[in-house]
C-alpha positions in Angstrom: 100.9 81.8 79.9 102.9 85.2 79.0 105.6 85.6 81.3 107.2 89.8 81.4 110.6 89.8 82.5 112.2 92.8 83.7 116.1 93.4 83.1 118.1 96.6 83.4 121.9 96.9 81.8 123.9 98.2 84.5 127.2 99.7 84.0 130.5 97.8 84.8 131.3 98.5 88.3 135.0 98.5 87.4 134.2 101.8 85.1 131.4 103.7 86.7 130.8 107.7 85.7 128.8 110.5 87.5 127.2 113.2 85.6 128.4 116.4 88.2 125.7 118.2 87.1 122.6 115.8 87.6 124.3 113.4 90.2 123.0 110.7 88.0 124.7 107.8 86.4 126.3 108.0 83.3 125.4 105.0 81.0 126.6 106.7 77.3 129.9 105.1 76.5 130.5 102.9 79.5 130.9 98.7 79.4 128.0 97.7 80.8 126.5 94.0 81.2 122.9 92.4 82.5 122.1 93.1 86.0 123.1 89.7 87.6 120.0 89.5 89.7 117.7 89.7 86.4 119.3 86.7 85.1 118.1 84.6 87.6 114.5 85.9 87.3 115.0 85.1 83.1 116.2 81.5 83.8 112.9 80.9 86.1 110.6 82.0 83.3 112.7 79.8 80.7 112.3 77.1 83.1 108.7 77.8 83.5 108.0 77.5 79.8 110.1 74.3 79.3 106.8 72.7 82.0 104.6 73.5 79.8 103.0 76.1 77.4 104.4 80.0 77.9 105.7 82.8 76.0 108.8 84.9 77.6 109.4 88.8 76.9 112.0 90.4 78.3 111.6 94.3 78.8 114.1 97.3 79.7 114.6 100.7 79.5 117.7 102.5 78.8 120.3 103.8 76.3 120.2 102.1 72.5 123.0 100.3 73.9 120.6 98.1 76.3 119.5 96.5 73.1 123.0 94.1 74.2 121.3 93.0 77.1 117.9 92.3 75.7 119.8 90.0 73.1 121.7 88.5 75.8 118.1 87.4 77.2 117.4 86.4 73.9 120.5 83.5 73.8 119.5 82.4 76.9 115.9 82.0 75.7 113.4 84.9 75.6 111.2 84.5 73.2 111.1 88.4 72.3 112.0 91.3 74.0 111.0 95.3 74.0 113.5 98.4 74.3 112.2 101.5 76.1 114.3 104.2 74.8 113.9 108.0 74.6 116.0 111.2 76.1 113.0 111.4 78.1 113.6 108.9 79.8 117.0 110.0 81.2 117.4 110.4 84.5 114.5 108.7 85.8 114.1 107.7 89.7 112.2 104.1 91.0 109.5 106.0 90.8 109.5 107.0 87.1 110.9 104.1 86.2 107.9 102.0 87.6 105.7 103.8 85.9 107.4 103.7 82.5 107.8 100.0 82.4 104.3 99.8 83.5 103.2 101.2 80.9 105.0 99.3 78.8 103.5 95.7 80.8 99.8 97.2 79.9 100.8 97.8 76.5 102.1 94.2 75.7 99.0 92.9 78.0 97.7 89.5 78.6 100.5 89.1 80.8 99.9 86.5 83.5 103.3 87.1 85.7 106.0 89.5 85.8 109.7 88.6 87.4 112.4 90.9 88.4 115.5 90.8 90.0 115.4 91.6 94.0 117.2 95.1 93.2 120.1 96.1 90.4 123.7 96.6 91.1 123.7 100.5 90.5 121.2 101.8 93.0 120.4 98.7 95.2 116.8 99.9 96.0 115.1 96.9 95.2 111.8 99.4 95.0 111.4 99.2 91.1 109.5 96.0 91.2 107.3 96.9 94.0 106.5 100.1 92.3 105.2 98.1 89.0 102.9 95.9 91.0 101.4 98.9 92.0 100.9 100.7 89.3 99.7 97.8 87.8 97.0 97.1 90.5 98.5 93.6 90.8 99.8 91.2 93.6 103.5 91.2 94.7 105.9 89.1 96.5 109.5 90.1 96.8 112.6 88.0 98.0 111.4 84.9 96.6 113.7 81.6 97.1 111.6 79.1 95.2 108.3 79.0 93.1 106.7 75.5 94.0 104.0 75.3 92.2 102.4 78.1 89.3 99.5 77.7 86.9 97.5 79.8 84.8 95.5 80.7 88.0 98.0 80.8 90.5 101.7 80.1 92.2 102.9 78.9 95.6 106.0 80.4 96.4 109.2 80.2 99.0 109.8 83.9 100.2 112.8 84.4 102.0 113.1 86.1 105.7 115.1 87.3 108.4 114.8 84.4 110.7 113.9 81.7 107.5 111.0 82.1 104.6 107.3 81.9 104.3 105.4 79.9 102.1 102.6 82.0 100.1 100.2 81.5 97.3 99.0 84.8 95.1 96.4 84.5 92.2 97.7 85.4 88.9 98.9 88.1 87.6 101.3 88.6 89.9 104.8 89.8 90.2 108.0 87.8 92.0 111.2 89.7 92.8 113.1 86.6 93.0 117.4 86.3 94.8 120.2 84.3 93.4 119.0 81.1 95.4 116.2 80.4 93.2 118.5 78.7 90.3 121.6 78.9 88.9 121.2 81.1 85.2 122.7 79.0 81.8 124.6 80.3 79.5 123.6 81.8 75.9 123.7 78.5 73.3 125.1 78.9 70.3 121.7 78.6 68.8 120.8 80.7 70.7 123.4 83.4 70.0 122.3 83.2 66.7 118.8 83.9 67.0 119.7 86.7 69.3 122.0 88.5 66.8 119.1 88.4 64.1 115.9 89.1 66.2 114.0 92.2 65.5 113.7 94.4 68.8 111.5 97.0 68.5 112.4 100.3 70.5 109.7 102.2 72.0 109.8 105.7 73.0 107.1 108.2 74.6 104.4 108.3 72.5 104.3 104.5 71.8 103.3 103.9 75.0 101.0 107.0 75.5 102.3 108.4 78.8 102.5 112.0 79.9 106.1 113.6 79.6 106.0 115.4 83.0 105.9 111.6 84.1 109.1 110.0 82.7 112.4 110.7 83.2 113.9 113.3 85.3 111.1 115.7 85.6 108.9 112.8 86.7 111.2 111.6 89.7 110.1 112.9 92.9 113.7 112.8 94.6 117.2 113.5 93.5 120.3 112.5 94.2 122.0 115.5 96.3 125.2 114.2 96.4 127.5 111.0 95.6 130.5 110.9 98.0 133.6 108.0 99.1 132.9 107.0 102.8 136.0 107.9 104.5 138.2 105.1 105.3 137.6 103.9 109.2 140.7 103.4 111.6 141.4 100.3 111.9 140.8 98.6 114.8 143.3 97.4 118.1 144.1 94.4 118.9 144.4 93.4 123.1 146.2 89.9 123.1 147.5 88.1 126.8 145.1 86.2 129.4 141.8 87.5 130.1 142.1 89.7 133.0 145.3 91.2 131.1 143.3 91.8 128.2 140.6 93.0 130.4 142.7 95.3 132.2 144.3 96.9 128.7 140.9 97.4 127.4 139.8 99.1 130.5 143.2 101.9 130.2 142.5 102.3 126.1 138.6 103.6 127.6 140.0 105.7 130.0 142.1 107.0 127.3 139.4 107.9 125.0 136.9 109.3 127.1 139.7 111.4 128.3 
């Protein structure tokens, strides 16, 4: 079984930058670690693989400097990983992102299941994962809890809900956006730390994966970001203390005072 995990770098939230010309993130330069949720999609592959025979590559696309965070899947246990990396690829939406690391999924092939993280810190879409299953033609269930059962032909899943979760079953290949209450990620050994800082992590860029230009990047995204703005801080709110009807009664004189 070949197991594709998905994980983006996202930028510290303590530093974050906005390009004012493109309203986009800036990534150059700033500390940025592995999007929490896609650590907890890494451990379940790694746990999948210690049941029984699989092979785990992690997969991102970013800056040279998201090589850190495909290493960092490394120590925990990937078995390889691939970096999607190109100026063309700046500025890219869910939408060209999707497509991208599609690409990418079709080009390592034989791939059996893909997991991602419900949604990254940075844009909290949680579309990106979606968007690969359908490029790729491919079941999808998002929000998953648990995975009860998998083999090479199938899984049976926990999804989570509003009012609880569901239980499903999908054929293979499939892909699982999975939430932080499906395990609890290890940490890097220091085995594994060492393989990570030796592996060989090839970087791909356009024309290794044999997409069209006009669809990558920012002049492949159908929507922009208009503008990135503080909310305004809210009042805050009043306080009516004393027995009921007095509270009542105070409550009724602070409406009167705003409607008037």
């Amino acid at each position: 079984m070949r197991i594709i995990v998905c994980i983006k770098q996202v930028p510290d939230t303590q530093d974050i930058k906005i390009d004012p010309d493109t309203n986009t993130l800036i990534r150059e330069g700033v500390p940025s670690v592995m999007n929490p949720l896609d650590a907890y999609a890494l451990e379940e592959a790694i746990r999948i693989r210690e049941k029984g025979e699989a092979e785990v590559i992690a997969i991102s696309m970013g800056p040279p400097q998201a090589e850190d965070a495909l290493r960092e899947a490394i120590g925990m246990g990937a078995d390889g990983a691939v970096l999607l990396t190109d100026m063309k690829f700046k500025g890219a939406d869910t939408l060209a992102t999707s497509s991208t690391l599609g690409k990418t999924i079709e080009k390592i092939g034989n791939y059996d299941l893909i997991l991602c993280g419900k949604q990254a810190t940075d844009g909290d879409t949680a579309q990106v994962g979606p968007e690969i299953a359908e490029f790729l033609g491919i079941p999808q269930v998002t929000y998953v809890r648990k995975i009860e059962e998998i083999n090479e032909k199938g899984a049976v899943v926990e999804r989570m809900t509003e009012w609880g979760y569901q239980v499903i079953e999908t054929p293979l290949p499939a892909l699982l956006t999975v939430v932080k209450e499906i395990n609890v990620p290890r940490l890097p050994s220091l085995r594994g730390k060492i393989r990570a800082k030796s592996a060989e992590i090839p970087h791909w860029g356009l024309r290794d994966i044999e997409v069209e230009e006009e669809k990558v990047g920012l002049s492949g995204s159908p929507t922009r970001v208009i503008e990135i703005f503080t909310p305004e801080r809210k009042k805050s709110g009043e306080k009516f203390t004393g027995t009921r009807e007095e509270a009542a009664e105070k409550i009724i004189e602070f409406l009167k005072g705003v409607s008037s």
